[in-house]
N, C-alpha and C positions, 0 to 999 in steps of 0.2 A: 879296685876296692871302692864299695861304694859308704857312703854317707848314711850310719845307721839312724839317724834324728831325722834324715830327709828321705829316709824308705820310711820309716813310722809315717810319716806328714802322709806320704803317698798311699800307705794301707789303709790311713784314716779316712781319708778319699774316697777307696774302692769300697771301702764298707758303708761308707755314708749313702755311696750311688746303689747298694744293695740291701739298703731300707733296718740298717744296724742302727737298734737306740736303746735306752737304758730298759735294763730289765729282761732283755733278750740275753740267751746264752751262745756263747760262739767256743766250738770245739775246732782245734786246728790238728788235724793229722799230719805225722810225720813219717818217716822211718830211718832207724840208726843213727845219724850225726847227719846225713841230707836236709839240706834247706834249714840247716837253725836259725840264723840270720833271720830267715823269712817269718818262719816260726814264732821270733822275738818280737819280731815288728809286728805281725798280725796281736798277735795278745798284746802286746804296749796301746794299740791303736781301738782295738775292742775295752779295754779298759778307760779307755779318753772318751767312749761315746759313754758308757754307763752302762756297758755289758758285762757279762759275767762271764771268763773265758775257762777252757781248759786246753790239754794239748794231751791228746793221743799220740804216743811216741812209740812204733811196733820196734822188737829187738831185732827182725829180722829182714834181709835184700830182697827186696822184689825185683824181679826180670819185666816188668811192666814200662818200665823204661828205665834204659841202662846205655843211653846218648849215643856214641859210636863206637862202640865194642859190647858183644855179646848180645844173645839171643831174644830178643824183643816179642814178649808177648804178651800184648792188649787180653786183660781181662780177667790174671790170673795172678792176685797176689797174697799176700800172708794173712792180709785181712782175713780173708776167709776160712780160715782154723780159730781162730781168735773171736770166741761169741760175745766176749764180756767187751771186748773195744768196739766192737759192730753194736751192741745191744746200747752202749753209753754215746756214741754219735747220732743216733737215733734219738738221741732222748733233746739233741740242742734245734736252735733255732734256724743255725746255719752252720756248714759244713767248710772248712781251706781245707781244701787237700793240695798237699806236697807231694802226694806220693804215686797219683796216677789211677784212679780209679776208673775211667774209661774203658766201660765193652764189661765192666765186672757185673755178676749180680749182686755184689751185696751193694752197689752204686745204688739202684733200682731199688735194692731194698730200703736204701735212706732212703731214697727220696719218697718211696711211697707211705715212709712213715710223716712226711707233709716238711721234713728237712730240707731247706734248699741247700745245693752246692755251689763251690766255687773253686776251681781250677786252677793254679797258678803256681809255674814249674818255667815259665822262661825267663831268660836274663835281665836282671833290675832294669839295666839302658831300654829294653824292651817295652818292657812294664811302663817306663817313662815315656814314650815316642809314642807309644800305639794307644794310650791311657782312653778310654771310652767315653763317648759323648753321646748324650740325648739323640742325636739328629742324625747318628749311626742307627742306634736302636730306633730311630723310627723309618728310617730305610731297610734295615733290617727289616720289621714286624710288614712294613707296607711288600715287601717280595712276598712273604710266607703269604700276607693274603692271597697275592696274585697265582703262587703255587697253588695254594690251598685249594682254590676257585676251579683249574683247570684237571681236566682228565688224561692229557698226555703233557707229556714235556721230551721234544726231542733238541738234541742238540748236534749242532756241525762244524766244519771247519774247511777249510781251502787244502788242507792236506788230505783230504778223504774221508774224513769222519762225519758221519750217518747217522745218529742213533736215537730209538724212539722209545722211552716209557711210559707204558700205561699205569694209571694212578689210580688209587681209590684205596688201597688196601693198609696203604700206613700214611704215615701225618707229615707236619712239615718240624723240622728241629731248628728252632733259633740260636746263634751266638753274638751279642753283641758286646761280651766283657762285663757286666753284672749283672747279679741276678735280687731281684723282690719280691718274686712273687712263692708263694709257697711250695716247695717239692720238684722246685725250677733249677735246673744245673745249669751252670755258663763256665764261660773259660777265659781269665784275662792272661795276654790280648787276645781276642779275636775280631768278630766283624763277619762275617759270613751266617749259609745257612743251607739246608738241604731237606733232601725229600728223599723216599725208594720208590724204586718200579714195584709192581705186582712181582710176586716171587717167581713167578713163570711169565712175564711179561714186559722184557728188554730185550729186542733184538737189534740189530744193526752190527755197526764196524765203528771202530774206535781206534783213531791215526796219531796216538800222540806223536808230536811232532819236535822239531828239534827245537831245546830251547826251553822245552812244557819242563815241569821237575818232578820225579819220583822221590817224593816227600818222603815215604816211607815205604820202606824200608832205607833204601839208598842213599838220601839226601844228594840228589845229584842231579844235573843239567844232561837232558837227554842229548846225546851226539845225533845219532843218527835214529830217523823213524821207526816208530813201533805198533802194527799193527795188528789188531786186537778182535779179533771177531768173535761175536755172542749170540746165543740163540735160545731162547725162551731163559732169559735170568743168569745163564751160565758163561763160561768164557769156553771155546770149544777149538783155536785154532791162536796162538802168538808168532808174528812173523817180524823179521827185521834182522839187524845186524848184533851186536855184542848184547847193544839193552835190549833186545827183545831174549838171547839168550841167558840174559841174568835172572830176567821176569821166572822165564820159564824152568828156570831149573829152581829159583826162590821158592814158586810156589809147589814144586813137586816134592821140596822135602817135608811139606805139611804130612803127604800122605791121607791128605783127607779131600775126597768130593767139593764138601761146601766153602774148599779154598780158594773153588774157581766161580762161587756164585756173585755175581754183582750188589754192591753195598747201596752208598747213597751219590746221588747228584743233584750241585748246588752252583751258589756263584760267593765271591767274592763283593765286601763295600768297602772296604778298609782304603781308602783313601792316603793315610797315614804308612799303610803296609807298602813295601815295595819288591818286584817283582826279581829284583837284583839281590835282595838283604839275605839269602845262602849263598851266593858267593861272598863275599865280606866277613860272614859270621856263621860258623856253623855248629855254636854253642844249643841254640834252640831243640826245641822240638819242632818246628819249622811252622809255628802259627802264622808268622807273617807271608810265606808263601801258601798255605790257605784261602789266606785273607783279604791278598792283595786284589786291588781295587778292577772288577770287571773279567776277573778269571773265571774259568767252570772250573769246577773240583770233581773229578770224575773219581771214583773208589772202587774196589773190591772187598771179597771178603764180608766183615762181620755186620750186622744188621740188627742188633740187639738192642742199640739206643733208641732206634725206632720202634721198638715190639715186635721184633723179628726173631726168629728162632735157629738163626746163622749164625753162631758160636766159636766160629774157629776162629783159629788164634795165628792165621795170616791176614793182615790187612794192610791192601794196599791203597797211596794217596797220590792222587796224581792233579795237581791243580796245571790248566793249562793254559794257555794264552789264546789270542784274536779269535775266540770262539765265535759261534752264535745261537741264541738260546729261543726256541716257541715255546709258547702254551696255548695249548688247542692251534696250534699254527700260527700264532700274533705276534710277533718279534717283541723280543724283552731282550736282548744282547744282540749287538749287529756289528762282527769283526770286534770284541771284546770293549764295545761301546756301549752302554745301557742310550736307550731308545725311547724311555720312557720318562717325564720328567721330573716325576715324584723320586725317582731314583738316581738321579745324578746328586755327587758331592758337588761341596765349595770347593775349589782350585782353593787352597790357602795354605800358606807357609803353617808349620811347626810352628805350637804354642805349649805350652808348658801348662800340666796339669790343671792351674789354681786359674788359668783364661778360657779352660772348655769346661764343655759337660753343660751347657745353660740350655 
């Protein structure tokens, strides 16, 4: 149980670092009795800057995320029957969602009404451990350049893994844990970032190996190797022992094509994240294995936060370890080492909210 005076202090924080001051309105979405705690504290902490709050509370469960039990589907929640709570988050300055609005379009629709969001559905200890700083977000923004700039990005591994995409056709998507700028979604914690191939334009092999973690759907430490072959955008052949047959029979119950198309690929800065923290905890929605410091995040599935027209409501997250990453062929990860020096964190112990972020 935590310390609801010293969650308020810490909300106050993440809204400060997301440009919350007097006169701006902040709407906190909910749904049924999920996240009130959190709910309480974001409105306590928006009223301490000189905002004007409200909270959108839907009556009804969304399956958008529903932890470890029952049917997980990115993209698809009650929001979406509900005009008059969609039409009044639209109207604020900034957006808490509790509730999971990733891969939806009415997400897309805030935001292009010029509402920023902000994401945050992991465990308070998290929120305190992982809390965002300046010097993330500018290793963040400084990869997205270097994506940005390049027209492939292949990545490999010592287990087999190969794979080449051609870039141009979508953009780069930043996470560094707050957001300021207008019609900008973030997600606290994170710390990562990604890109997509050309929709017809990822081929190679793909060896997750043991040890990598099938974030999603699974939450679980791959045993034995699983490999993955793709050819123009698609996944067209999964081999391996039990985790390649969970993959494969996962994504046949979609029933649909675009469940075998390739999402996004990124890397890990999170310094702070660690590569161990789902065995320990498996409260999360697994940001810190995303996140953690010098992974690839390899994906399937949906591509819609990009401006992708991949919709289905399979998606998979596979953050993997001792990678190594090109663009245009230049090394930017070498054995899940950043190479580059703008990109390396400080080695530094855990500090507590009120000593980072400068």
């Amino acid at each position: 149980m935590f310390d609801p005076i010293s969650f308020t202090d810490l909300c106050t924080k993440q809204l400060e670092l997301s440009g919350v001051h007097e006169g701006e309105t902040v709407a906190v979405l909910s749904t049924m009795n999920d996240r009130m705690d959190y709910a309480d504290a974001f409105l306590a902490a928006s009223r301490r800057l000189g905002a004007t709050p409200f909270h959108v509370r839907l009556p009804e469960a969304s399956t958008s995320l529903l932890g470890d039990a029952g049917a997980w589907t990115p993209g698809h929640t009650p929001l979406a029957s509900n005009k008059p709570a969609l039409d009044a988050l639209k109207q604020a300055d900034i957006v808490i969602d509790l509730m999971f609005l990733l891969f939806s379009r009415e997400q897309l629709d805030i935001q292009a009404s010029g509402t920023r969001m902000l994401l945050c559905v992991e465990p308070v200890d998290n929120l305190l451990r992982m809390f965002p700083t300046k010097d993330q977000r500018r290793r963040v923004e400084t990869s997205e350049e270097l994506i940005a700039n390049a027209k492939t990005l292949r990545f490999a591994n010592k287990a087999g893994s190969d794979l080449v995409y051609q870039r141009g056709d979508y953009g780069v998507m930043t996470e560094y844990g707050y957001t300021d700028i207008p019609g900008r979604w973030d997600h606290w914690p994170a710390g990562f970032l990604f890109t997509g191939g050309n929709d017809d334009g990822v081929d190679g092999k793909v060896v997750i190996d043991r040890g990598d973690i099938i974030i999603t759907p699974f939450k679980k430490y791959v045993q034995d190797p699983v490999e993955v072959t793709i050819e123009r955008g698609s996944i067209v052949d999964i081999r391996g022992g039990l985790d390649a047959e969970l993959l494969r029979d996962y994504i046949a119950d979609f029933n649909d094509e675009k469940a075998y198309g390739i999402s996004h690929i990124g890397w890990g800065c999170n310094e702070k994240a660690r590569w161990s923290g789902l065995q320990n905890d498996r409260r999360s929605i697994g940001m810190e294995s995303r996140a953690f410091y010098g992974n690839v995040l390899f994906s399937t599935g949906p591509n819609t936060e990009l401006g992708g027209q991949n919709d289905t409501g399979c998606h998979i997250d596979v953050p993997m370890r001792n990678c190594s990453v090109y663009l245009d062929d230049e090394p930017v990860l070498i054995d899940g080492e950043f190479v580059i020096d703008d990109l390396k964190a400080p080695r530094t112990h855990f500090a507590p909210p009120s000593l980072v972020g400068a």
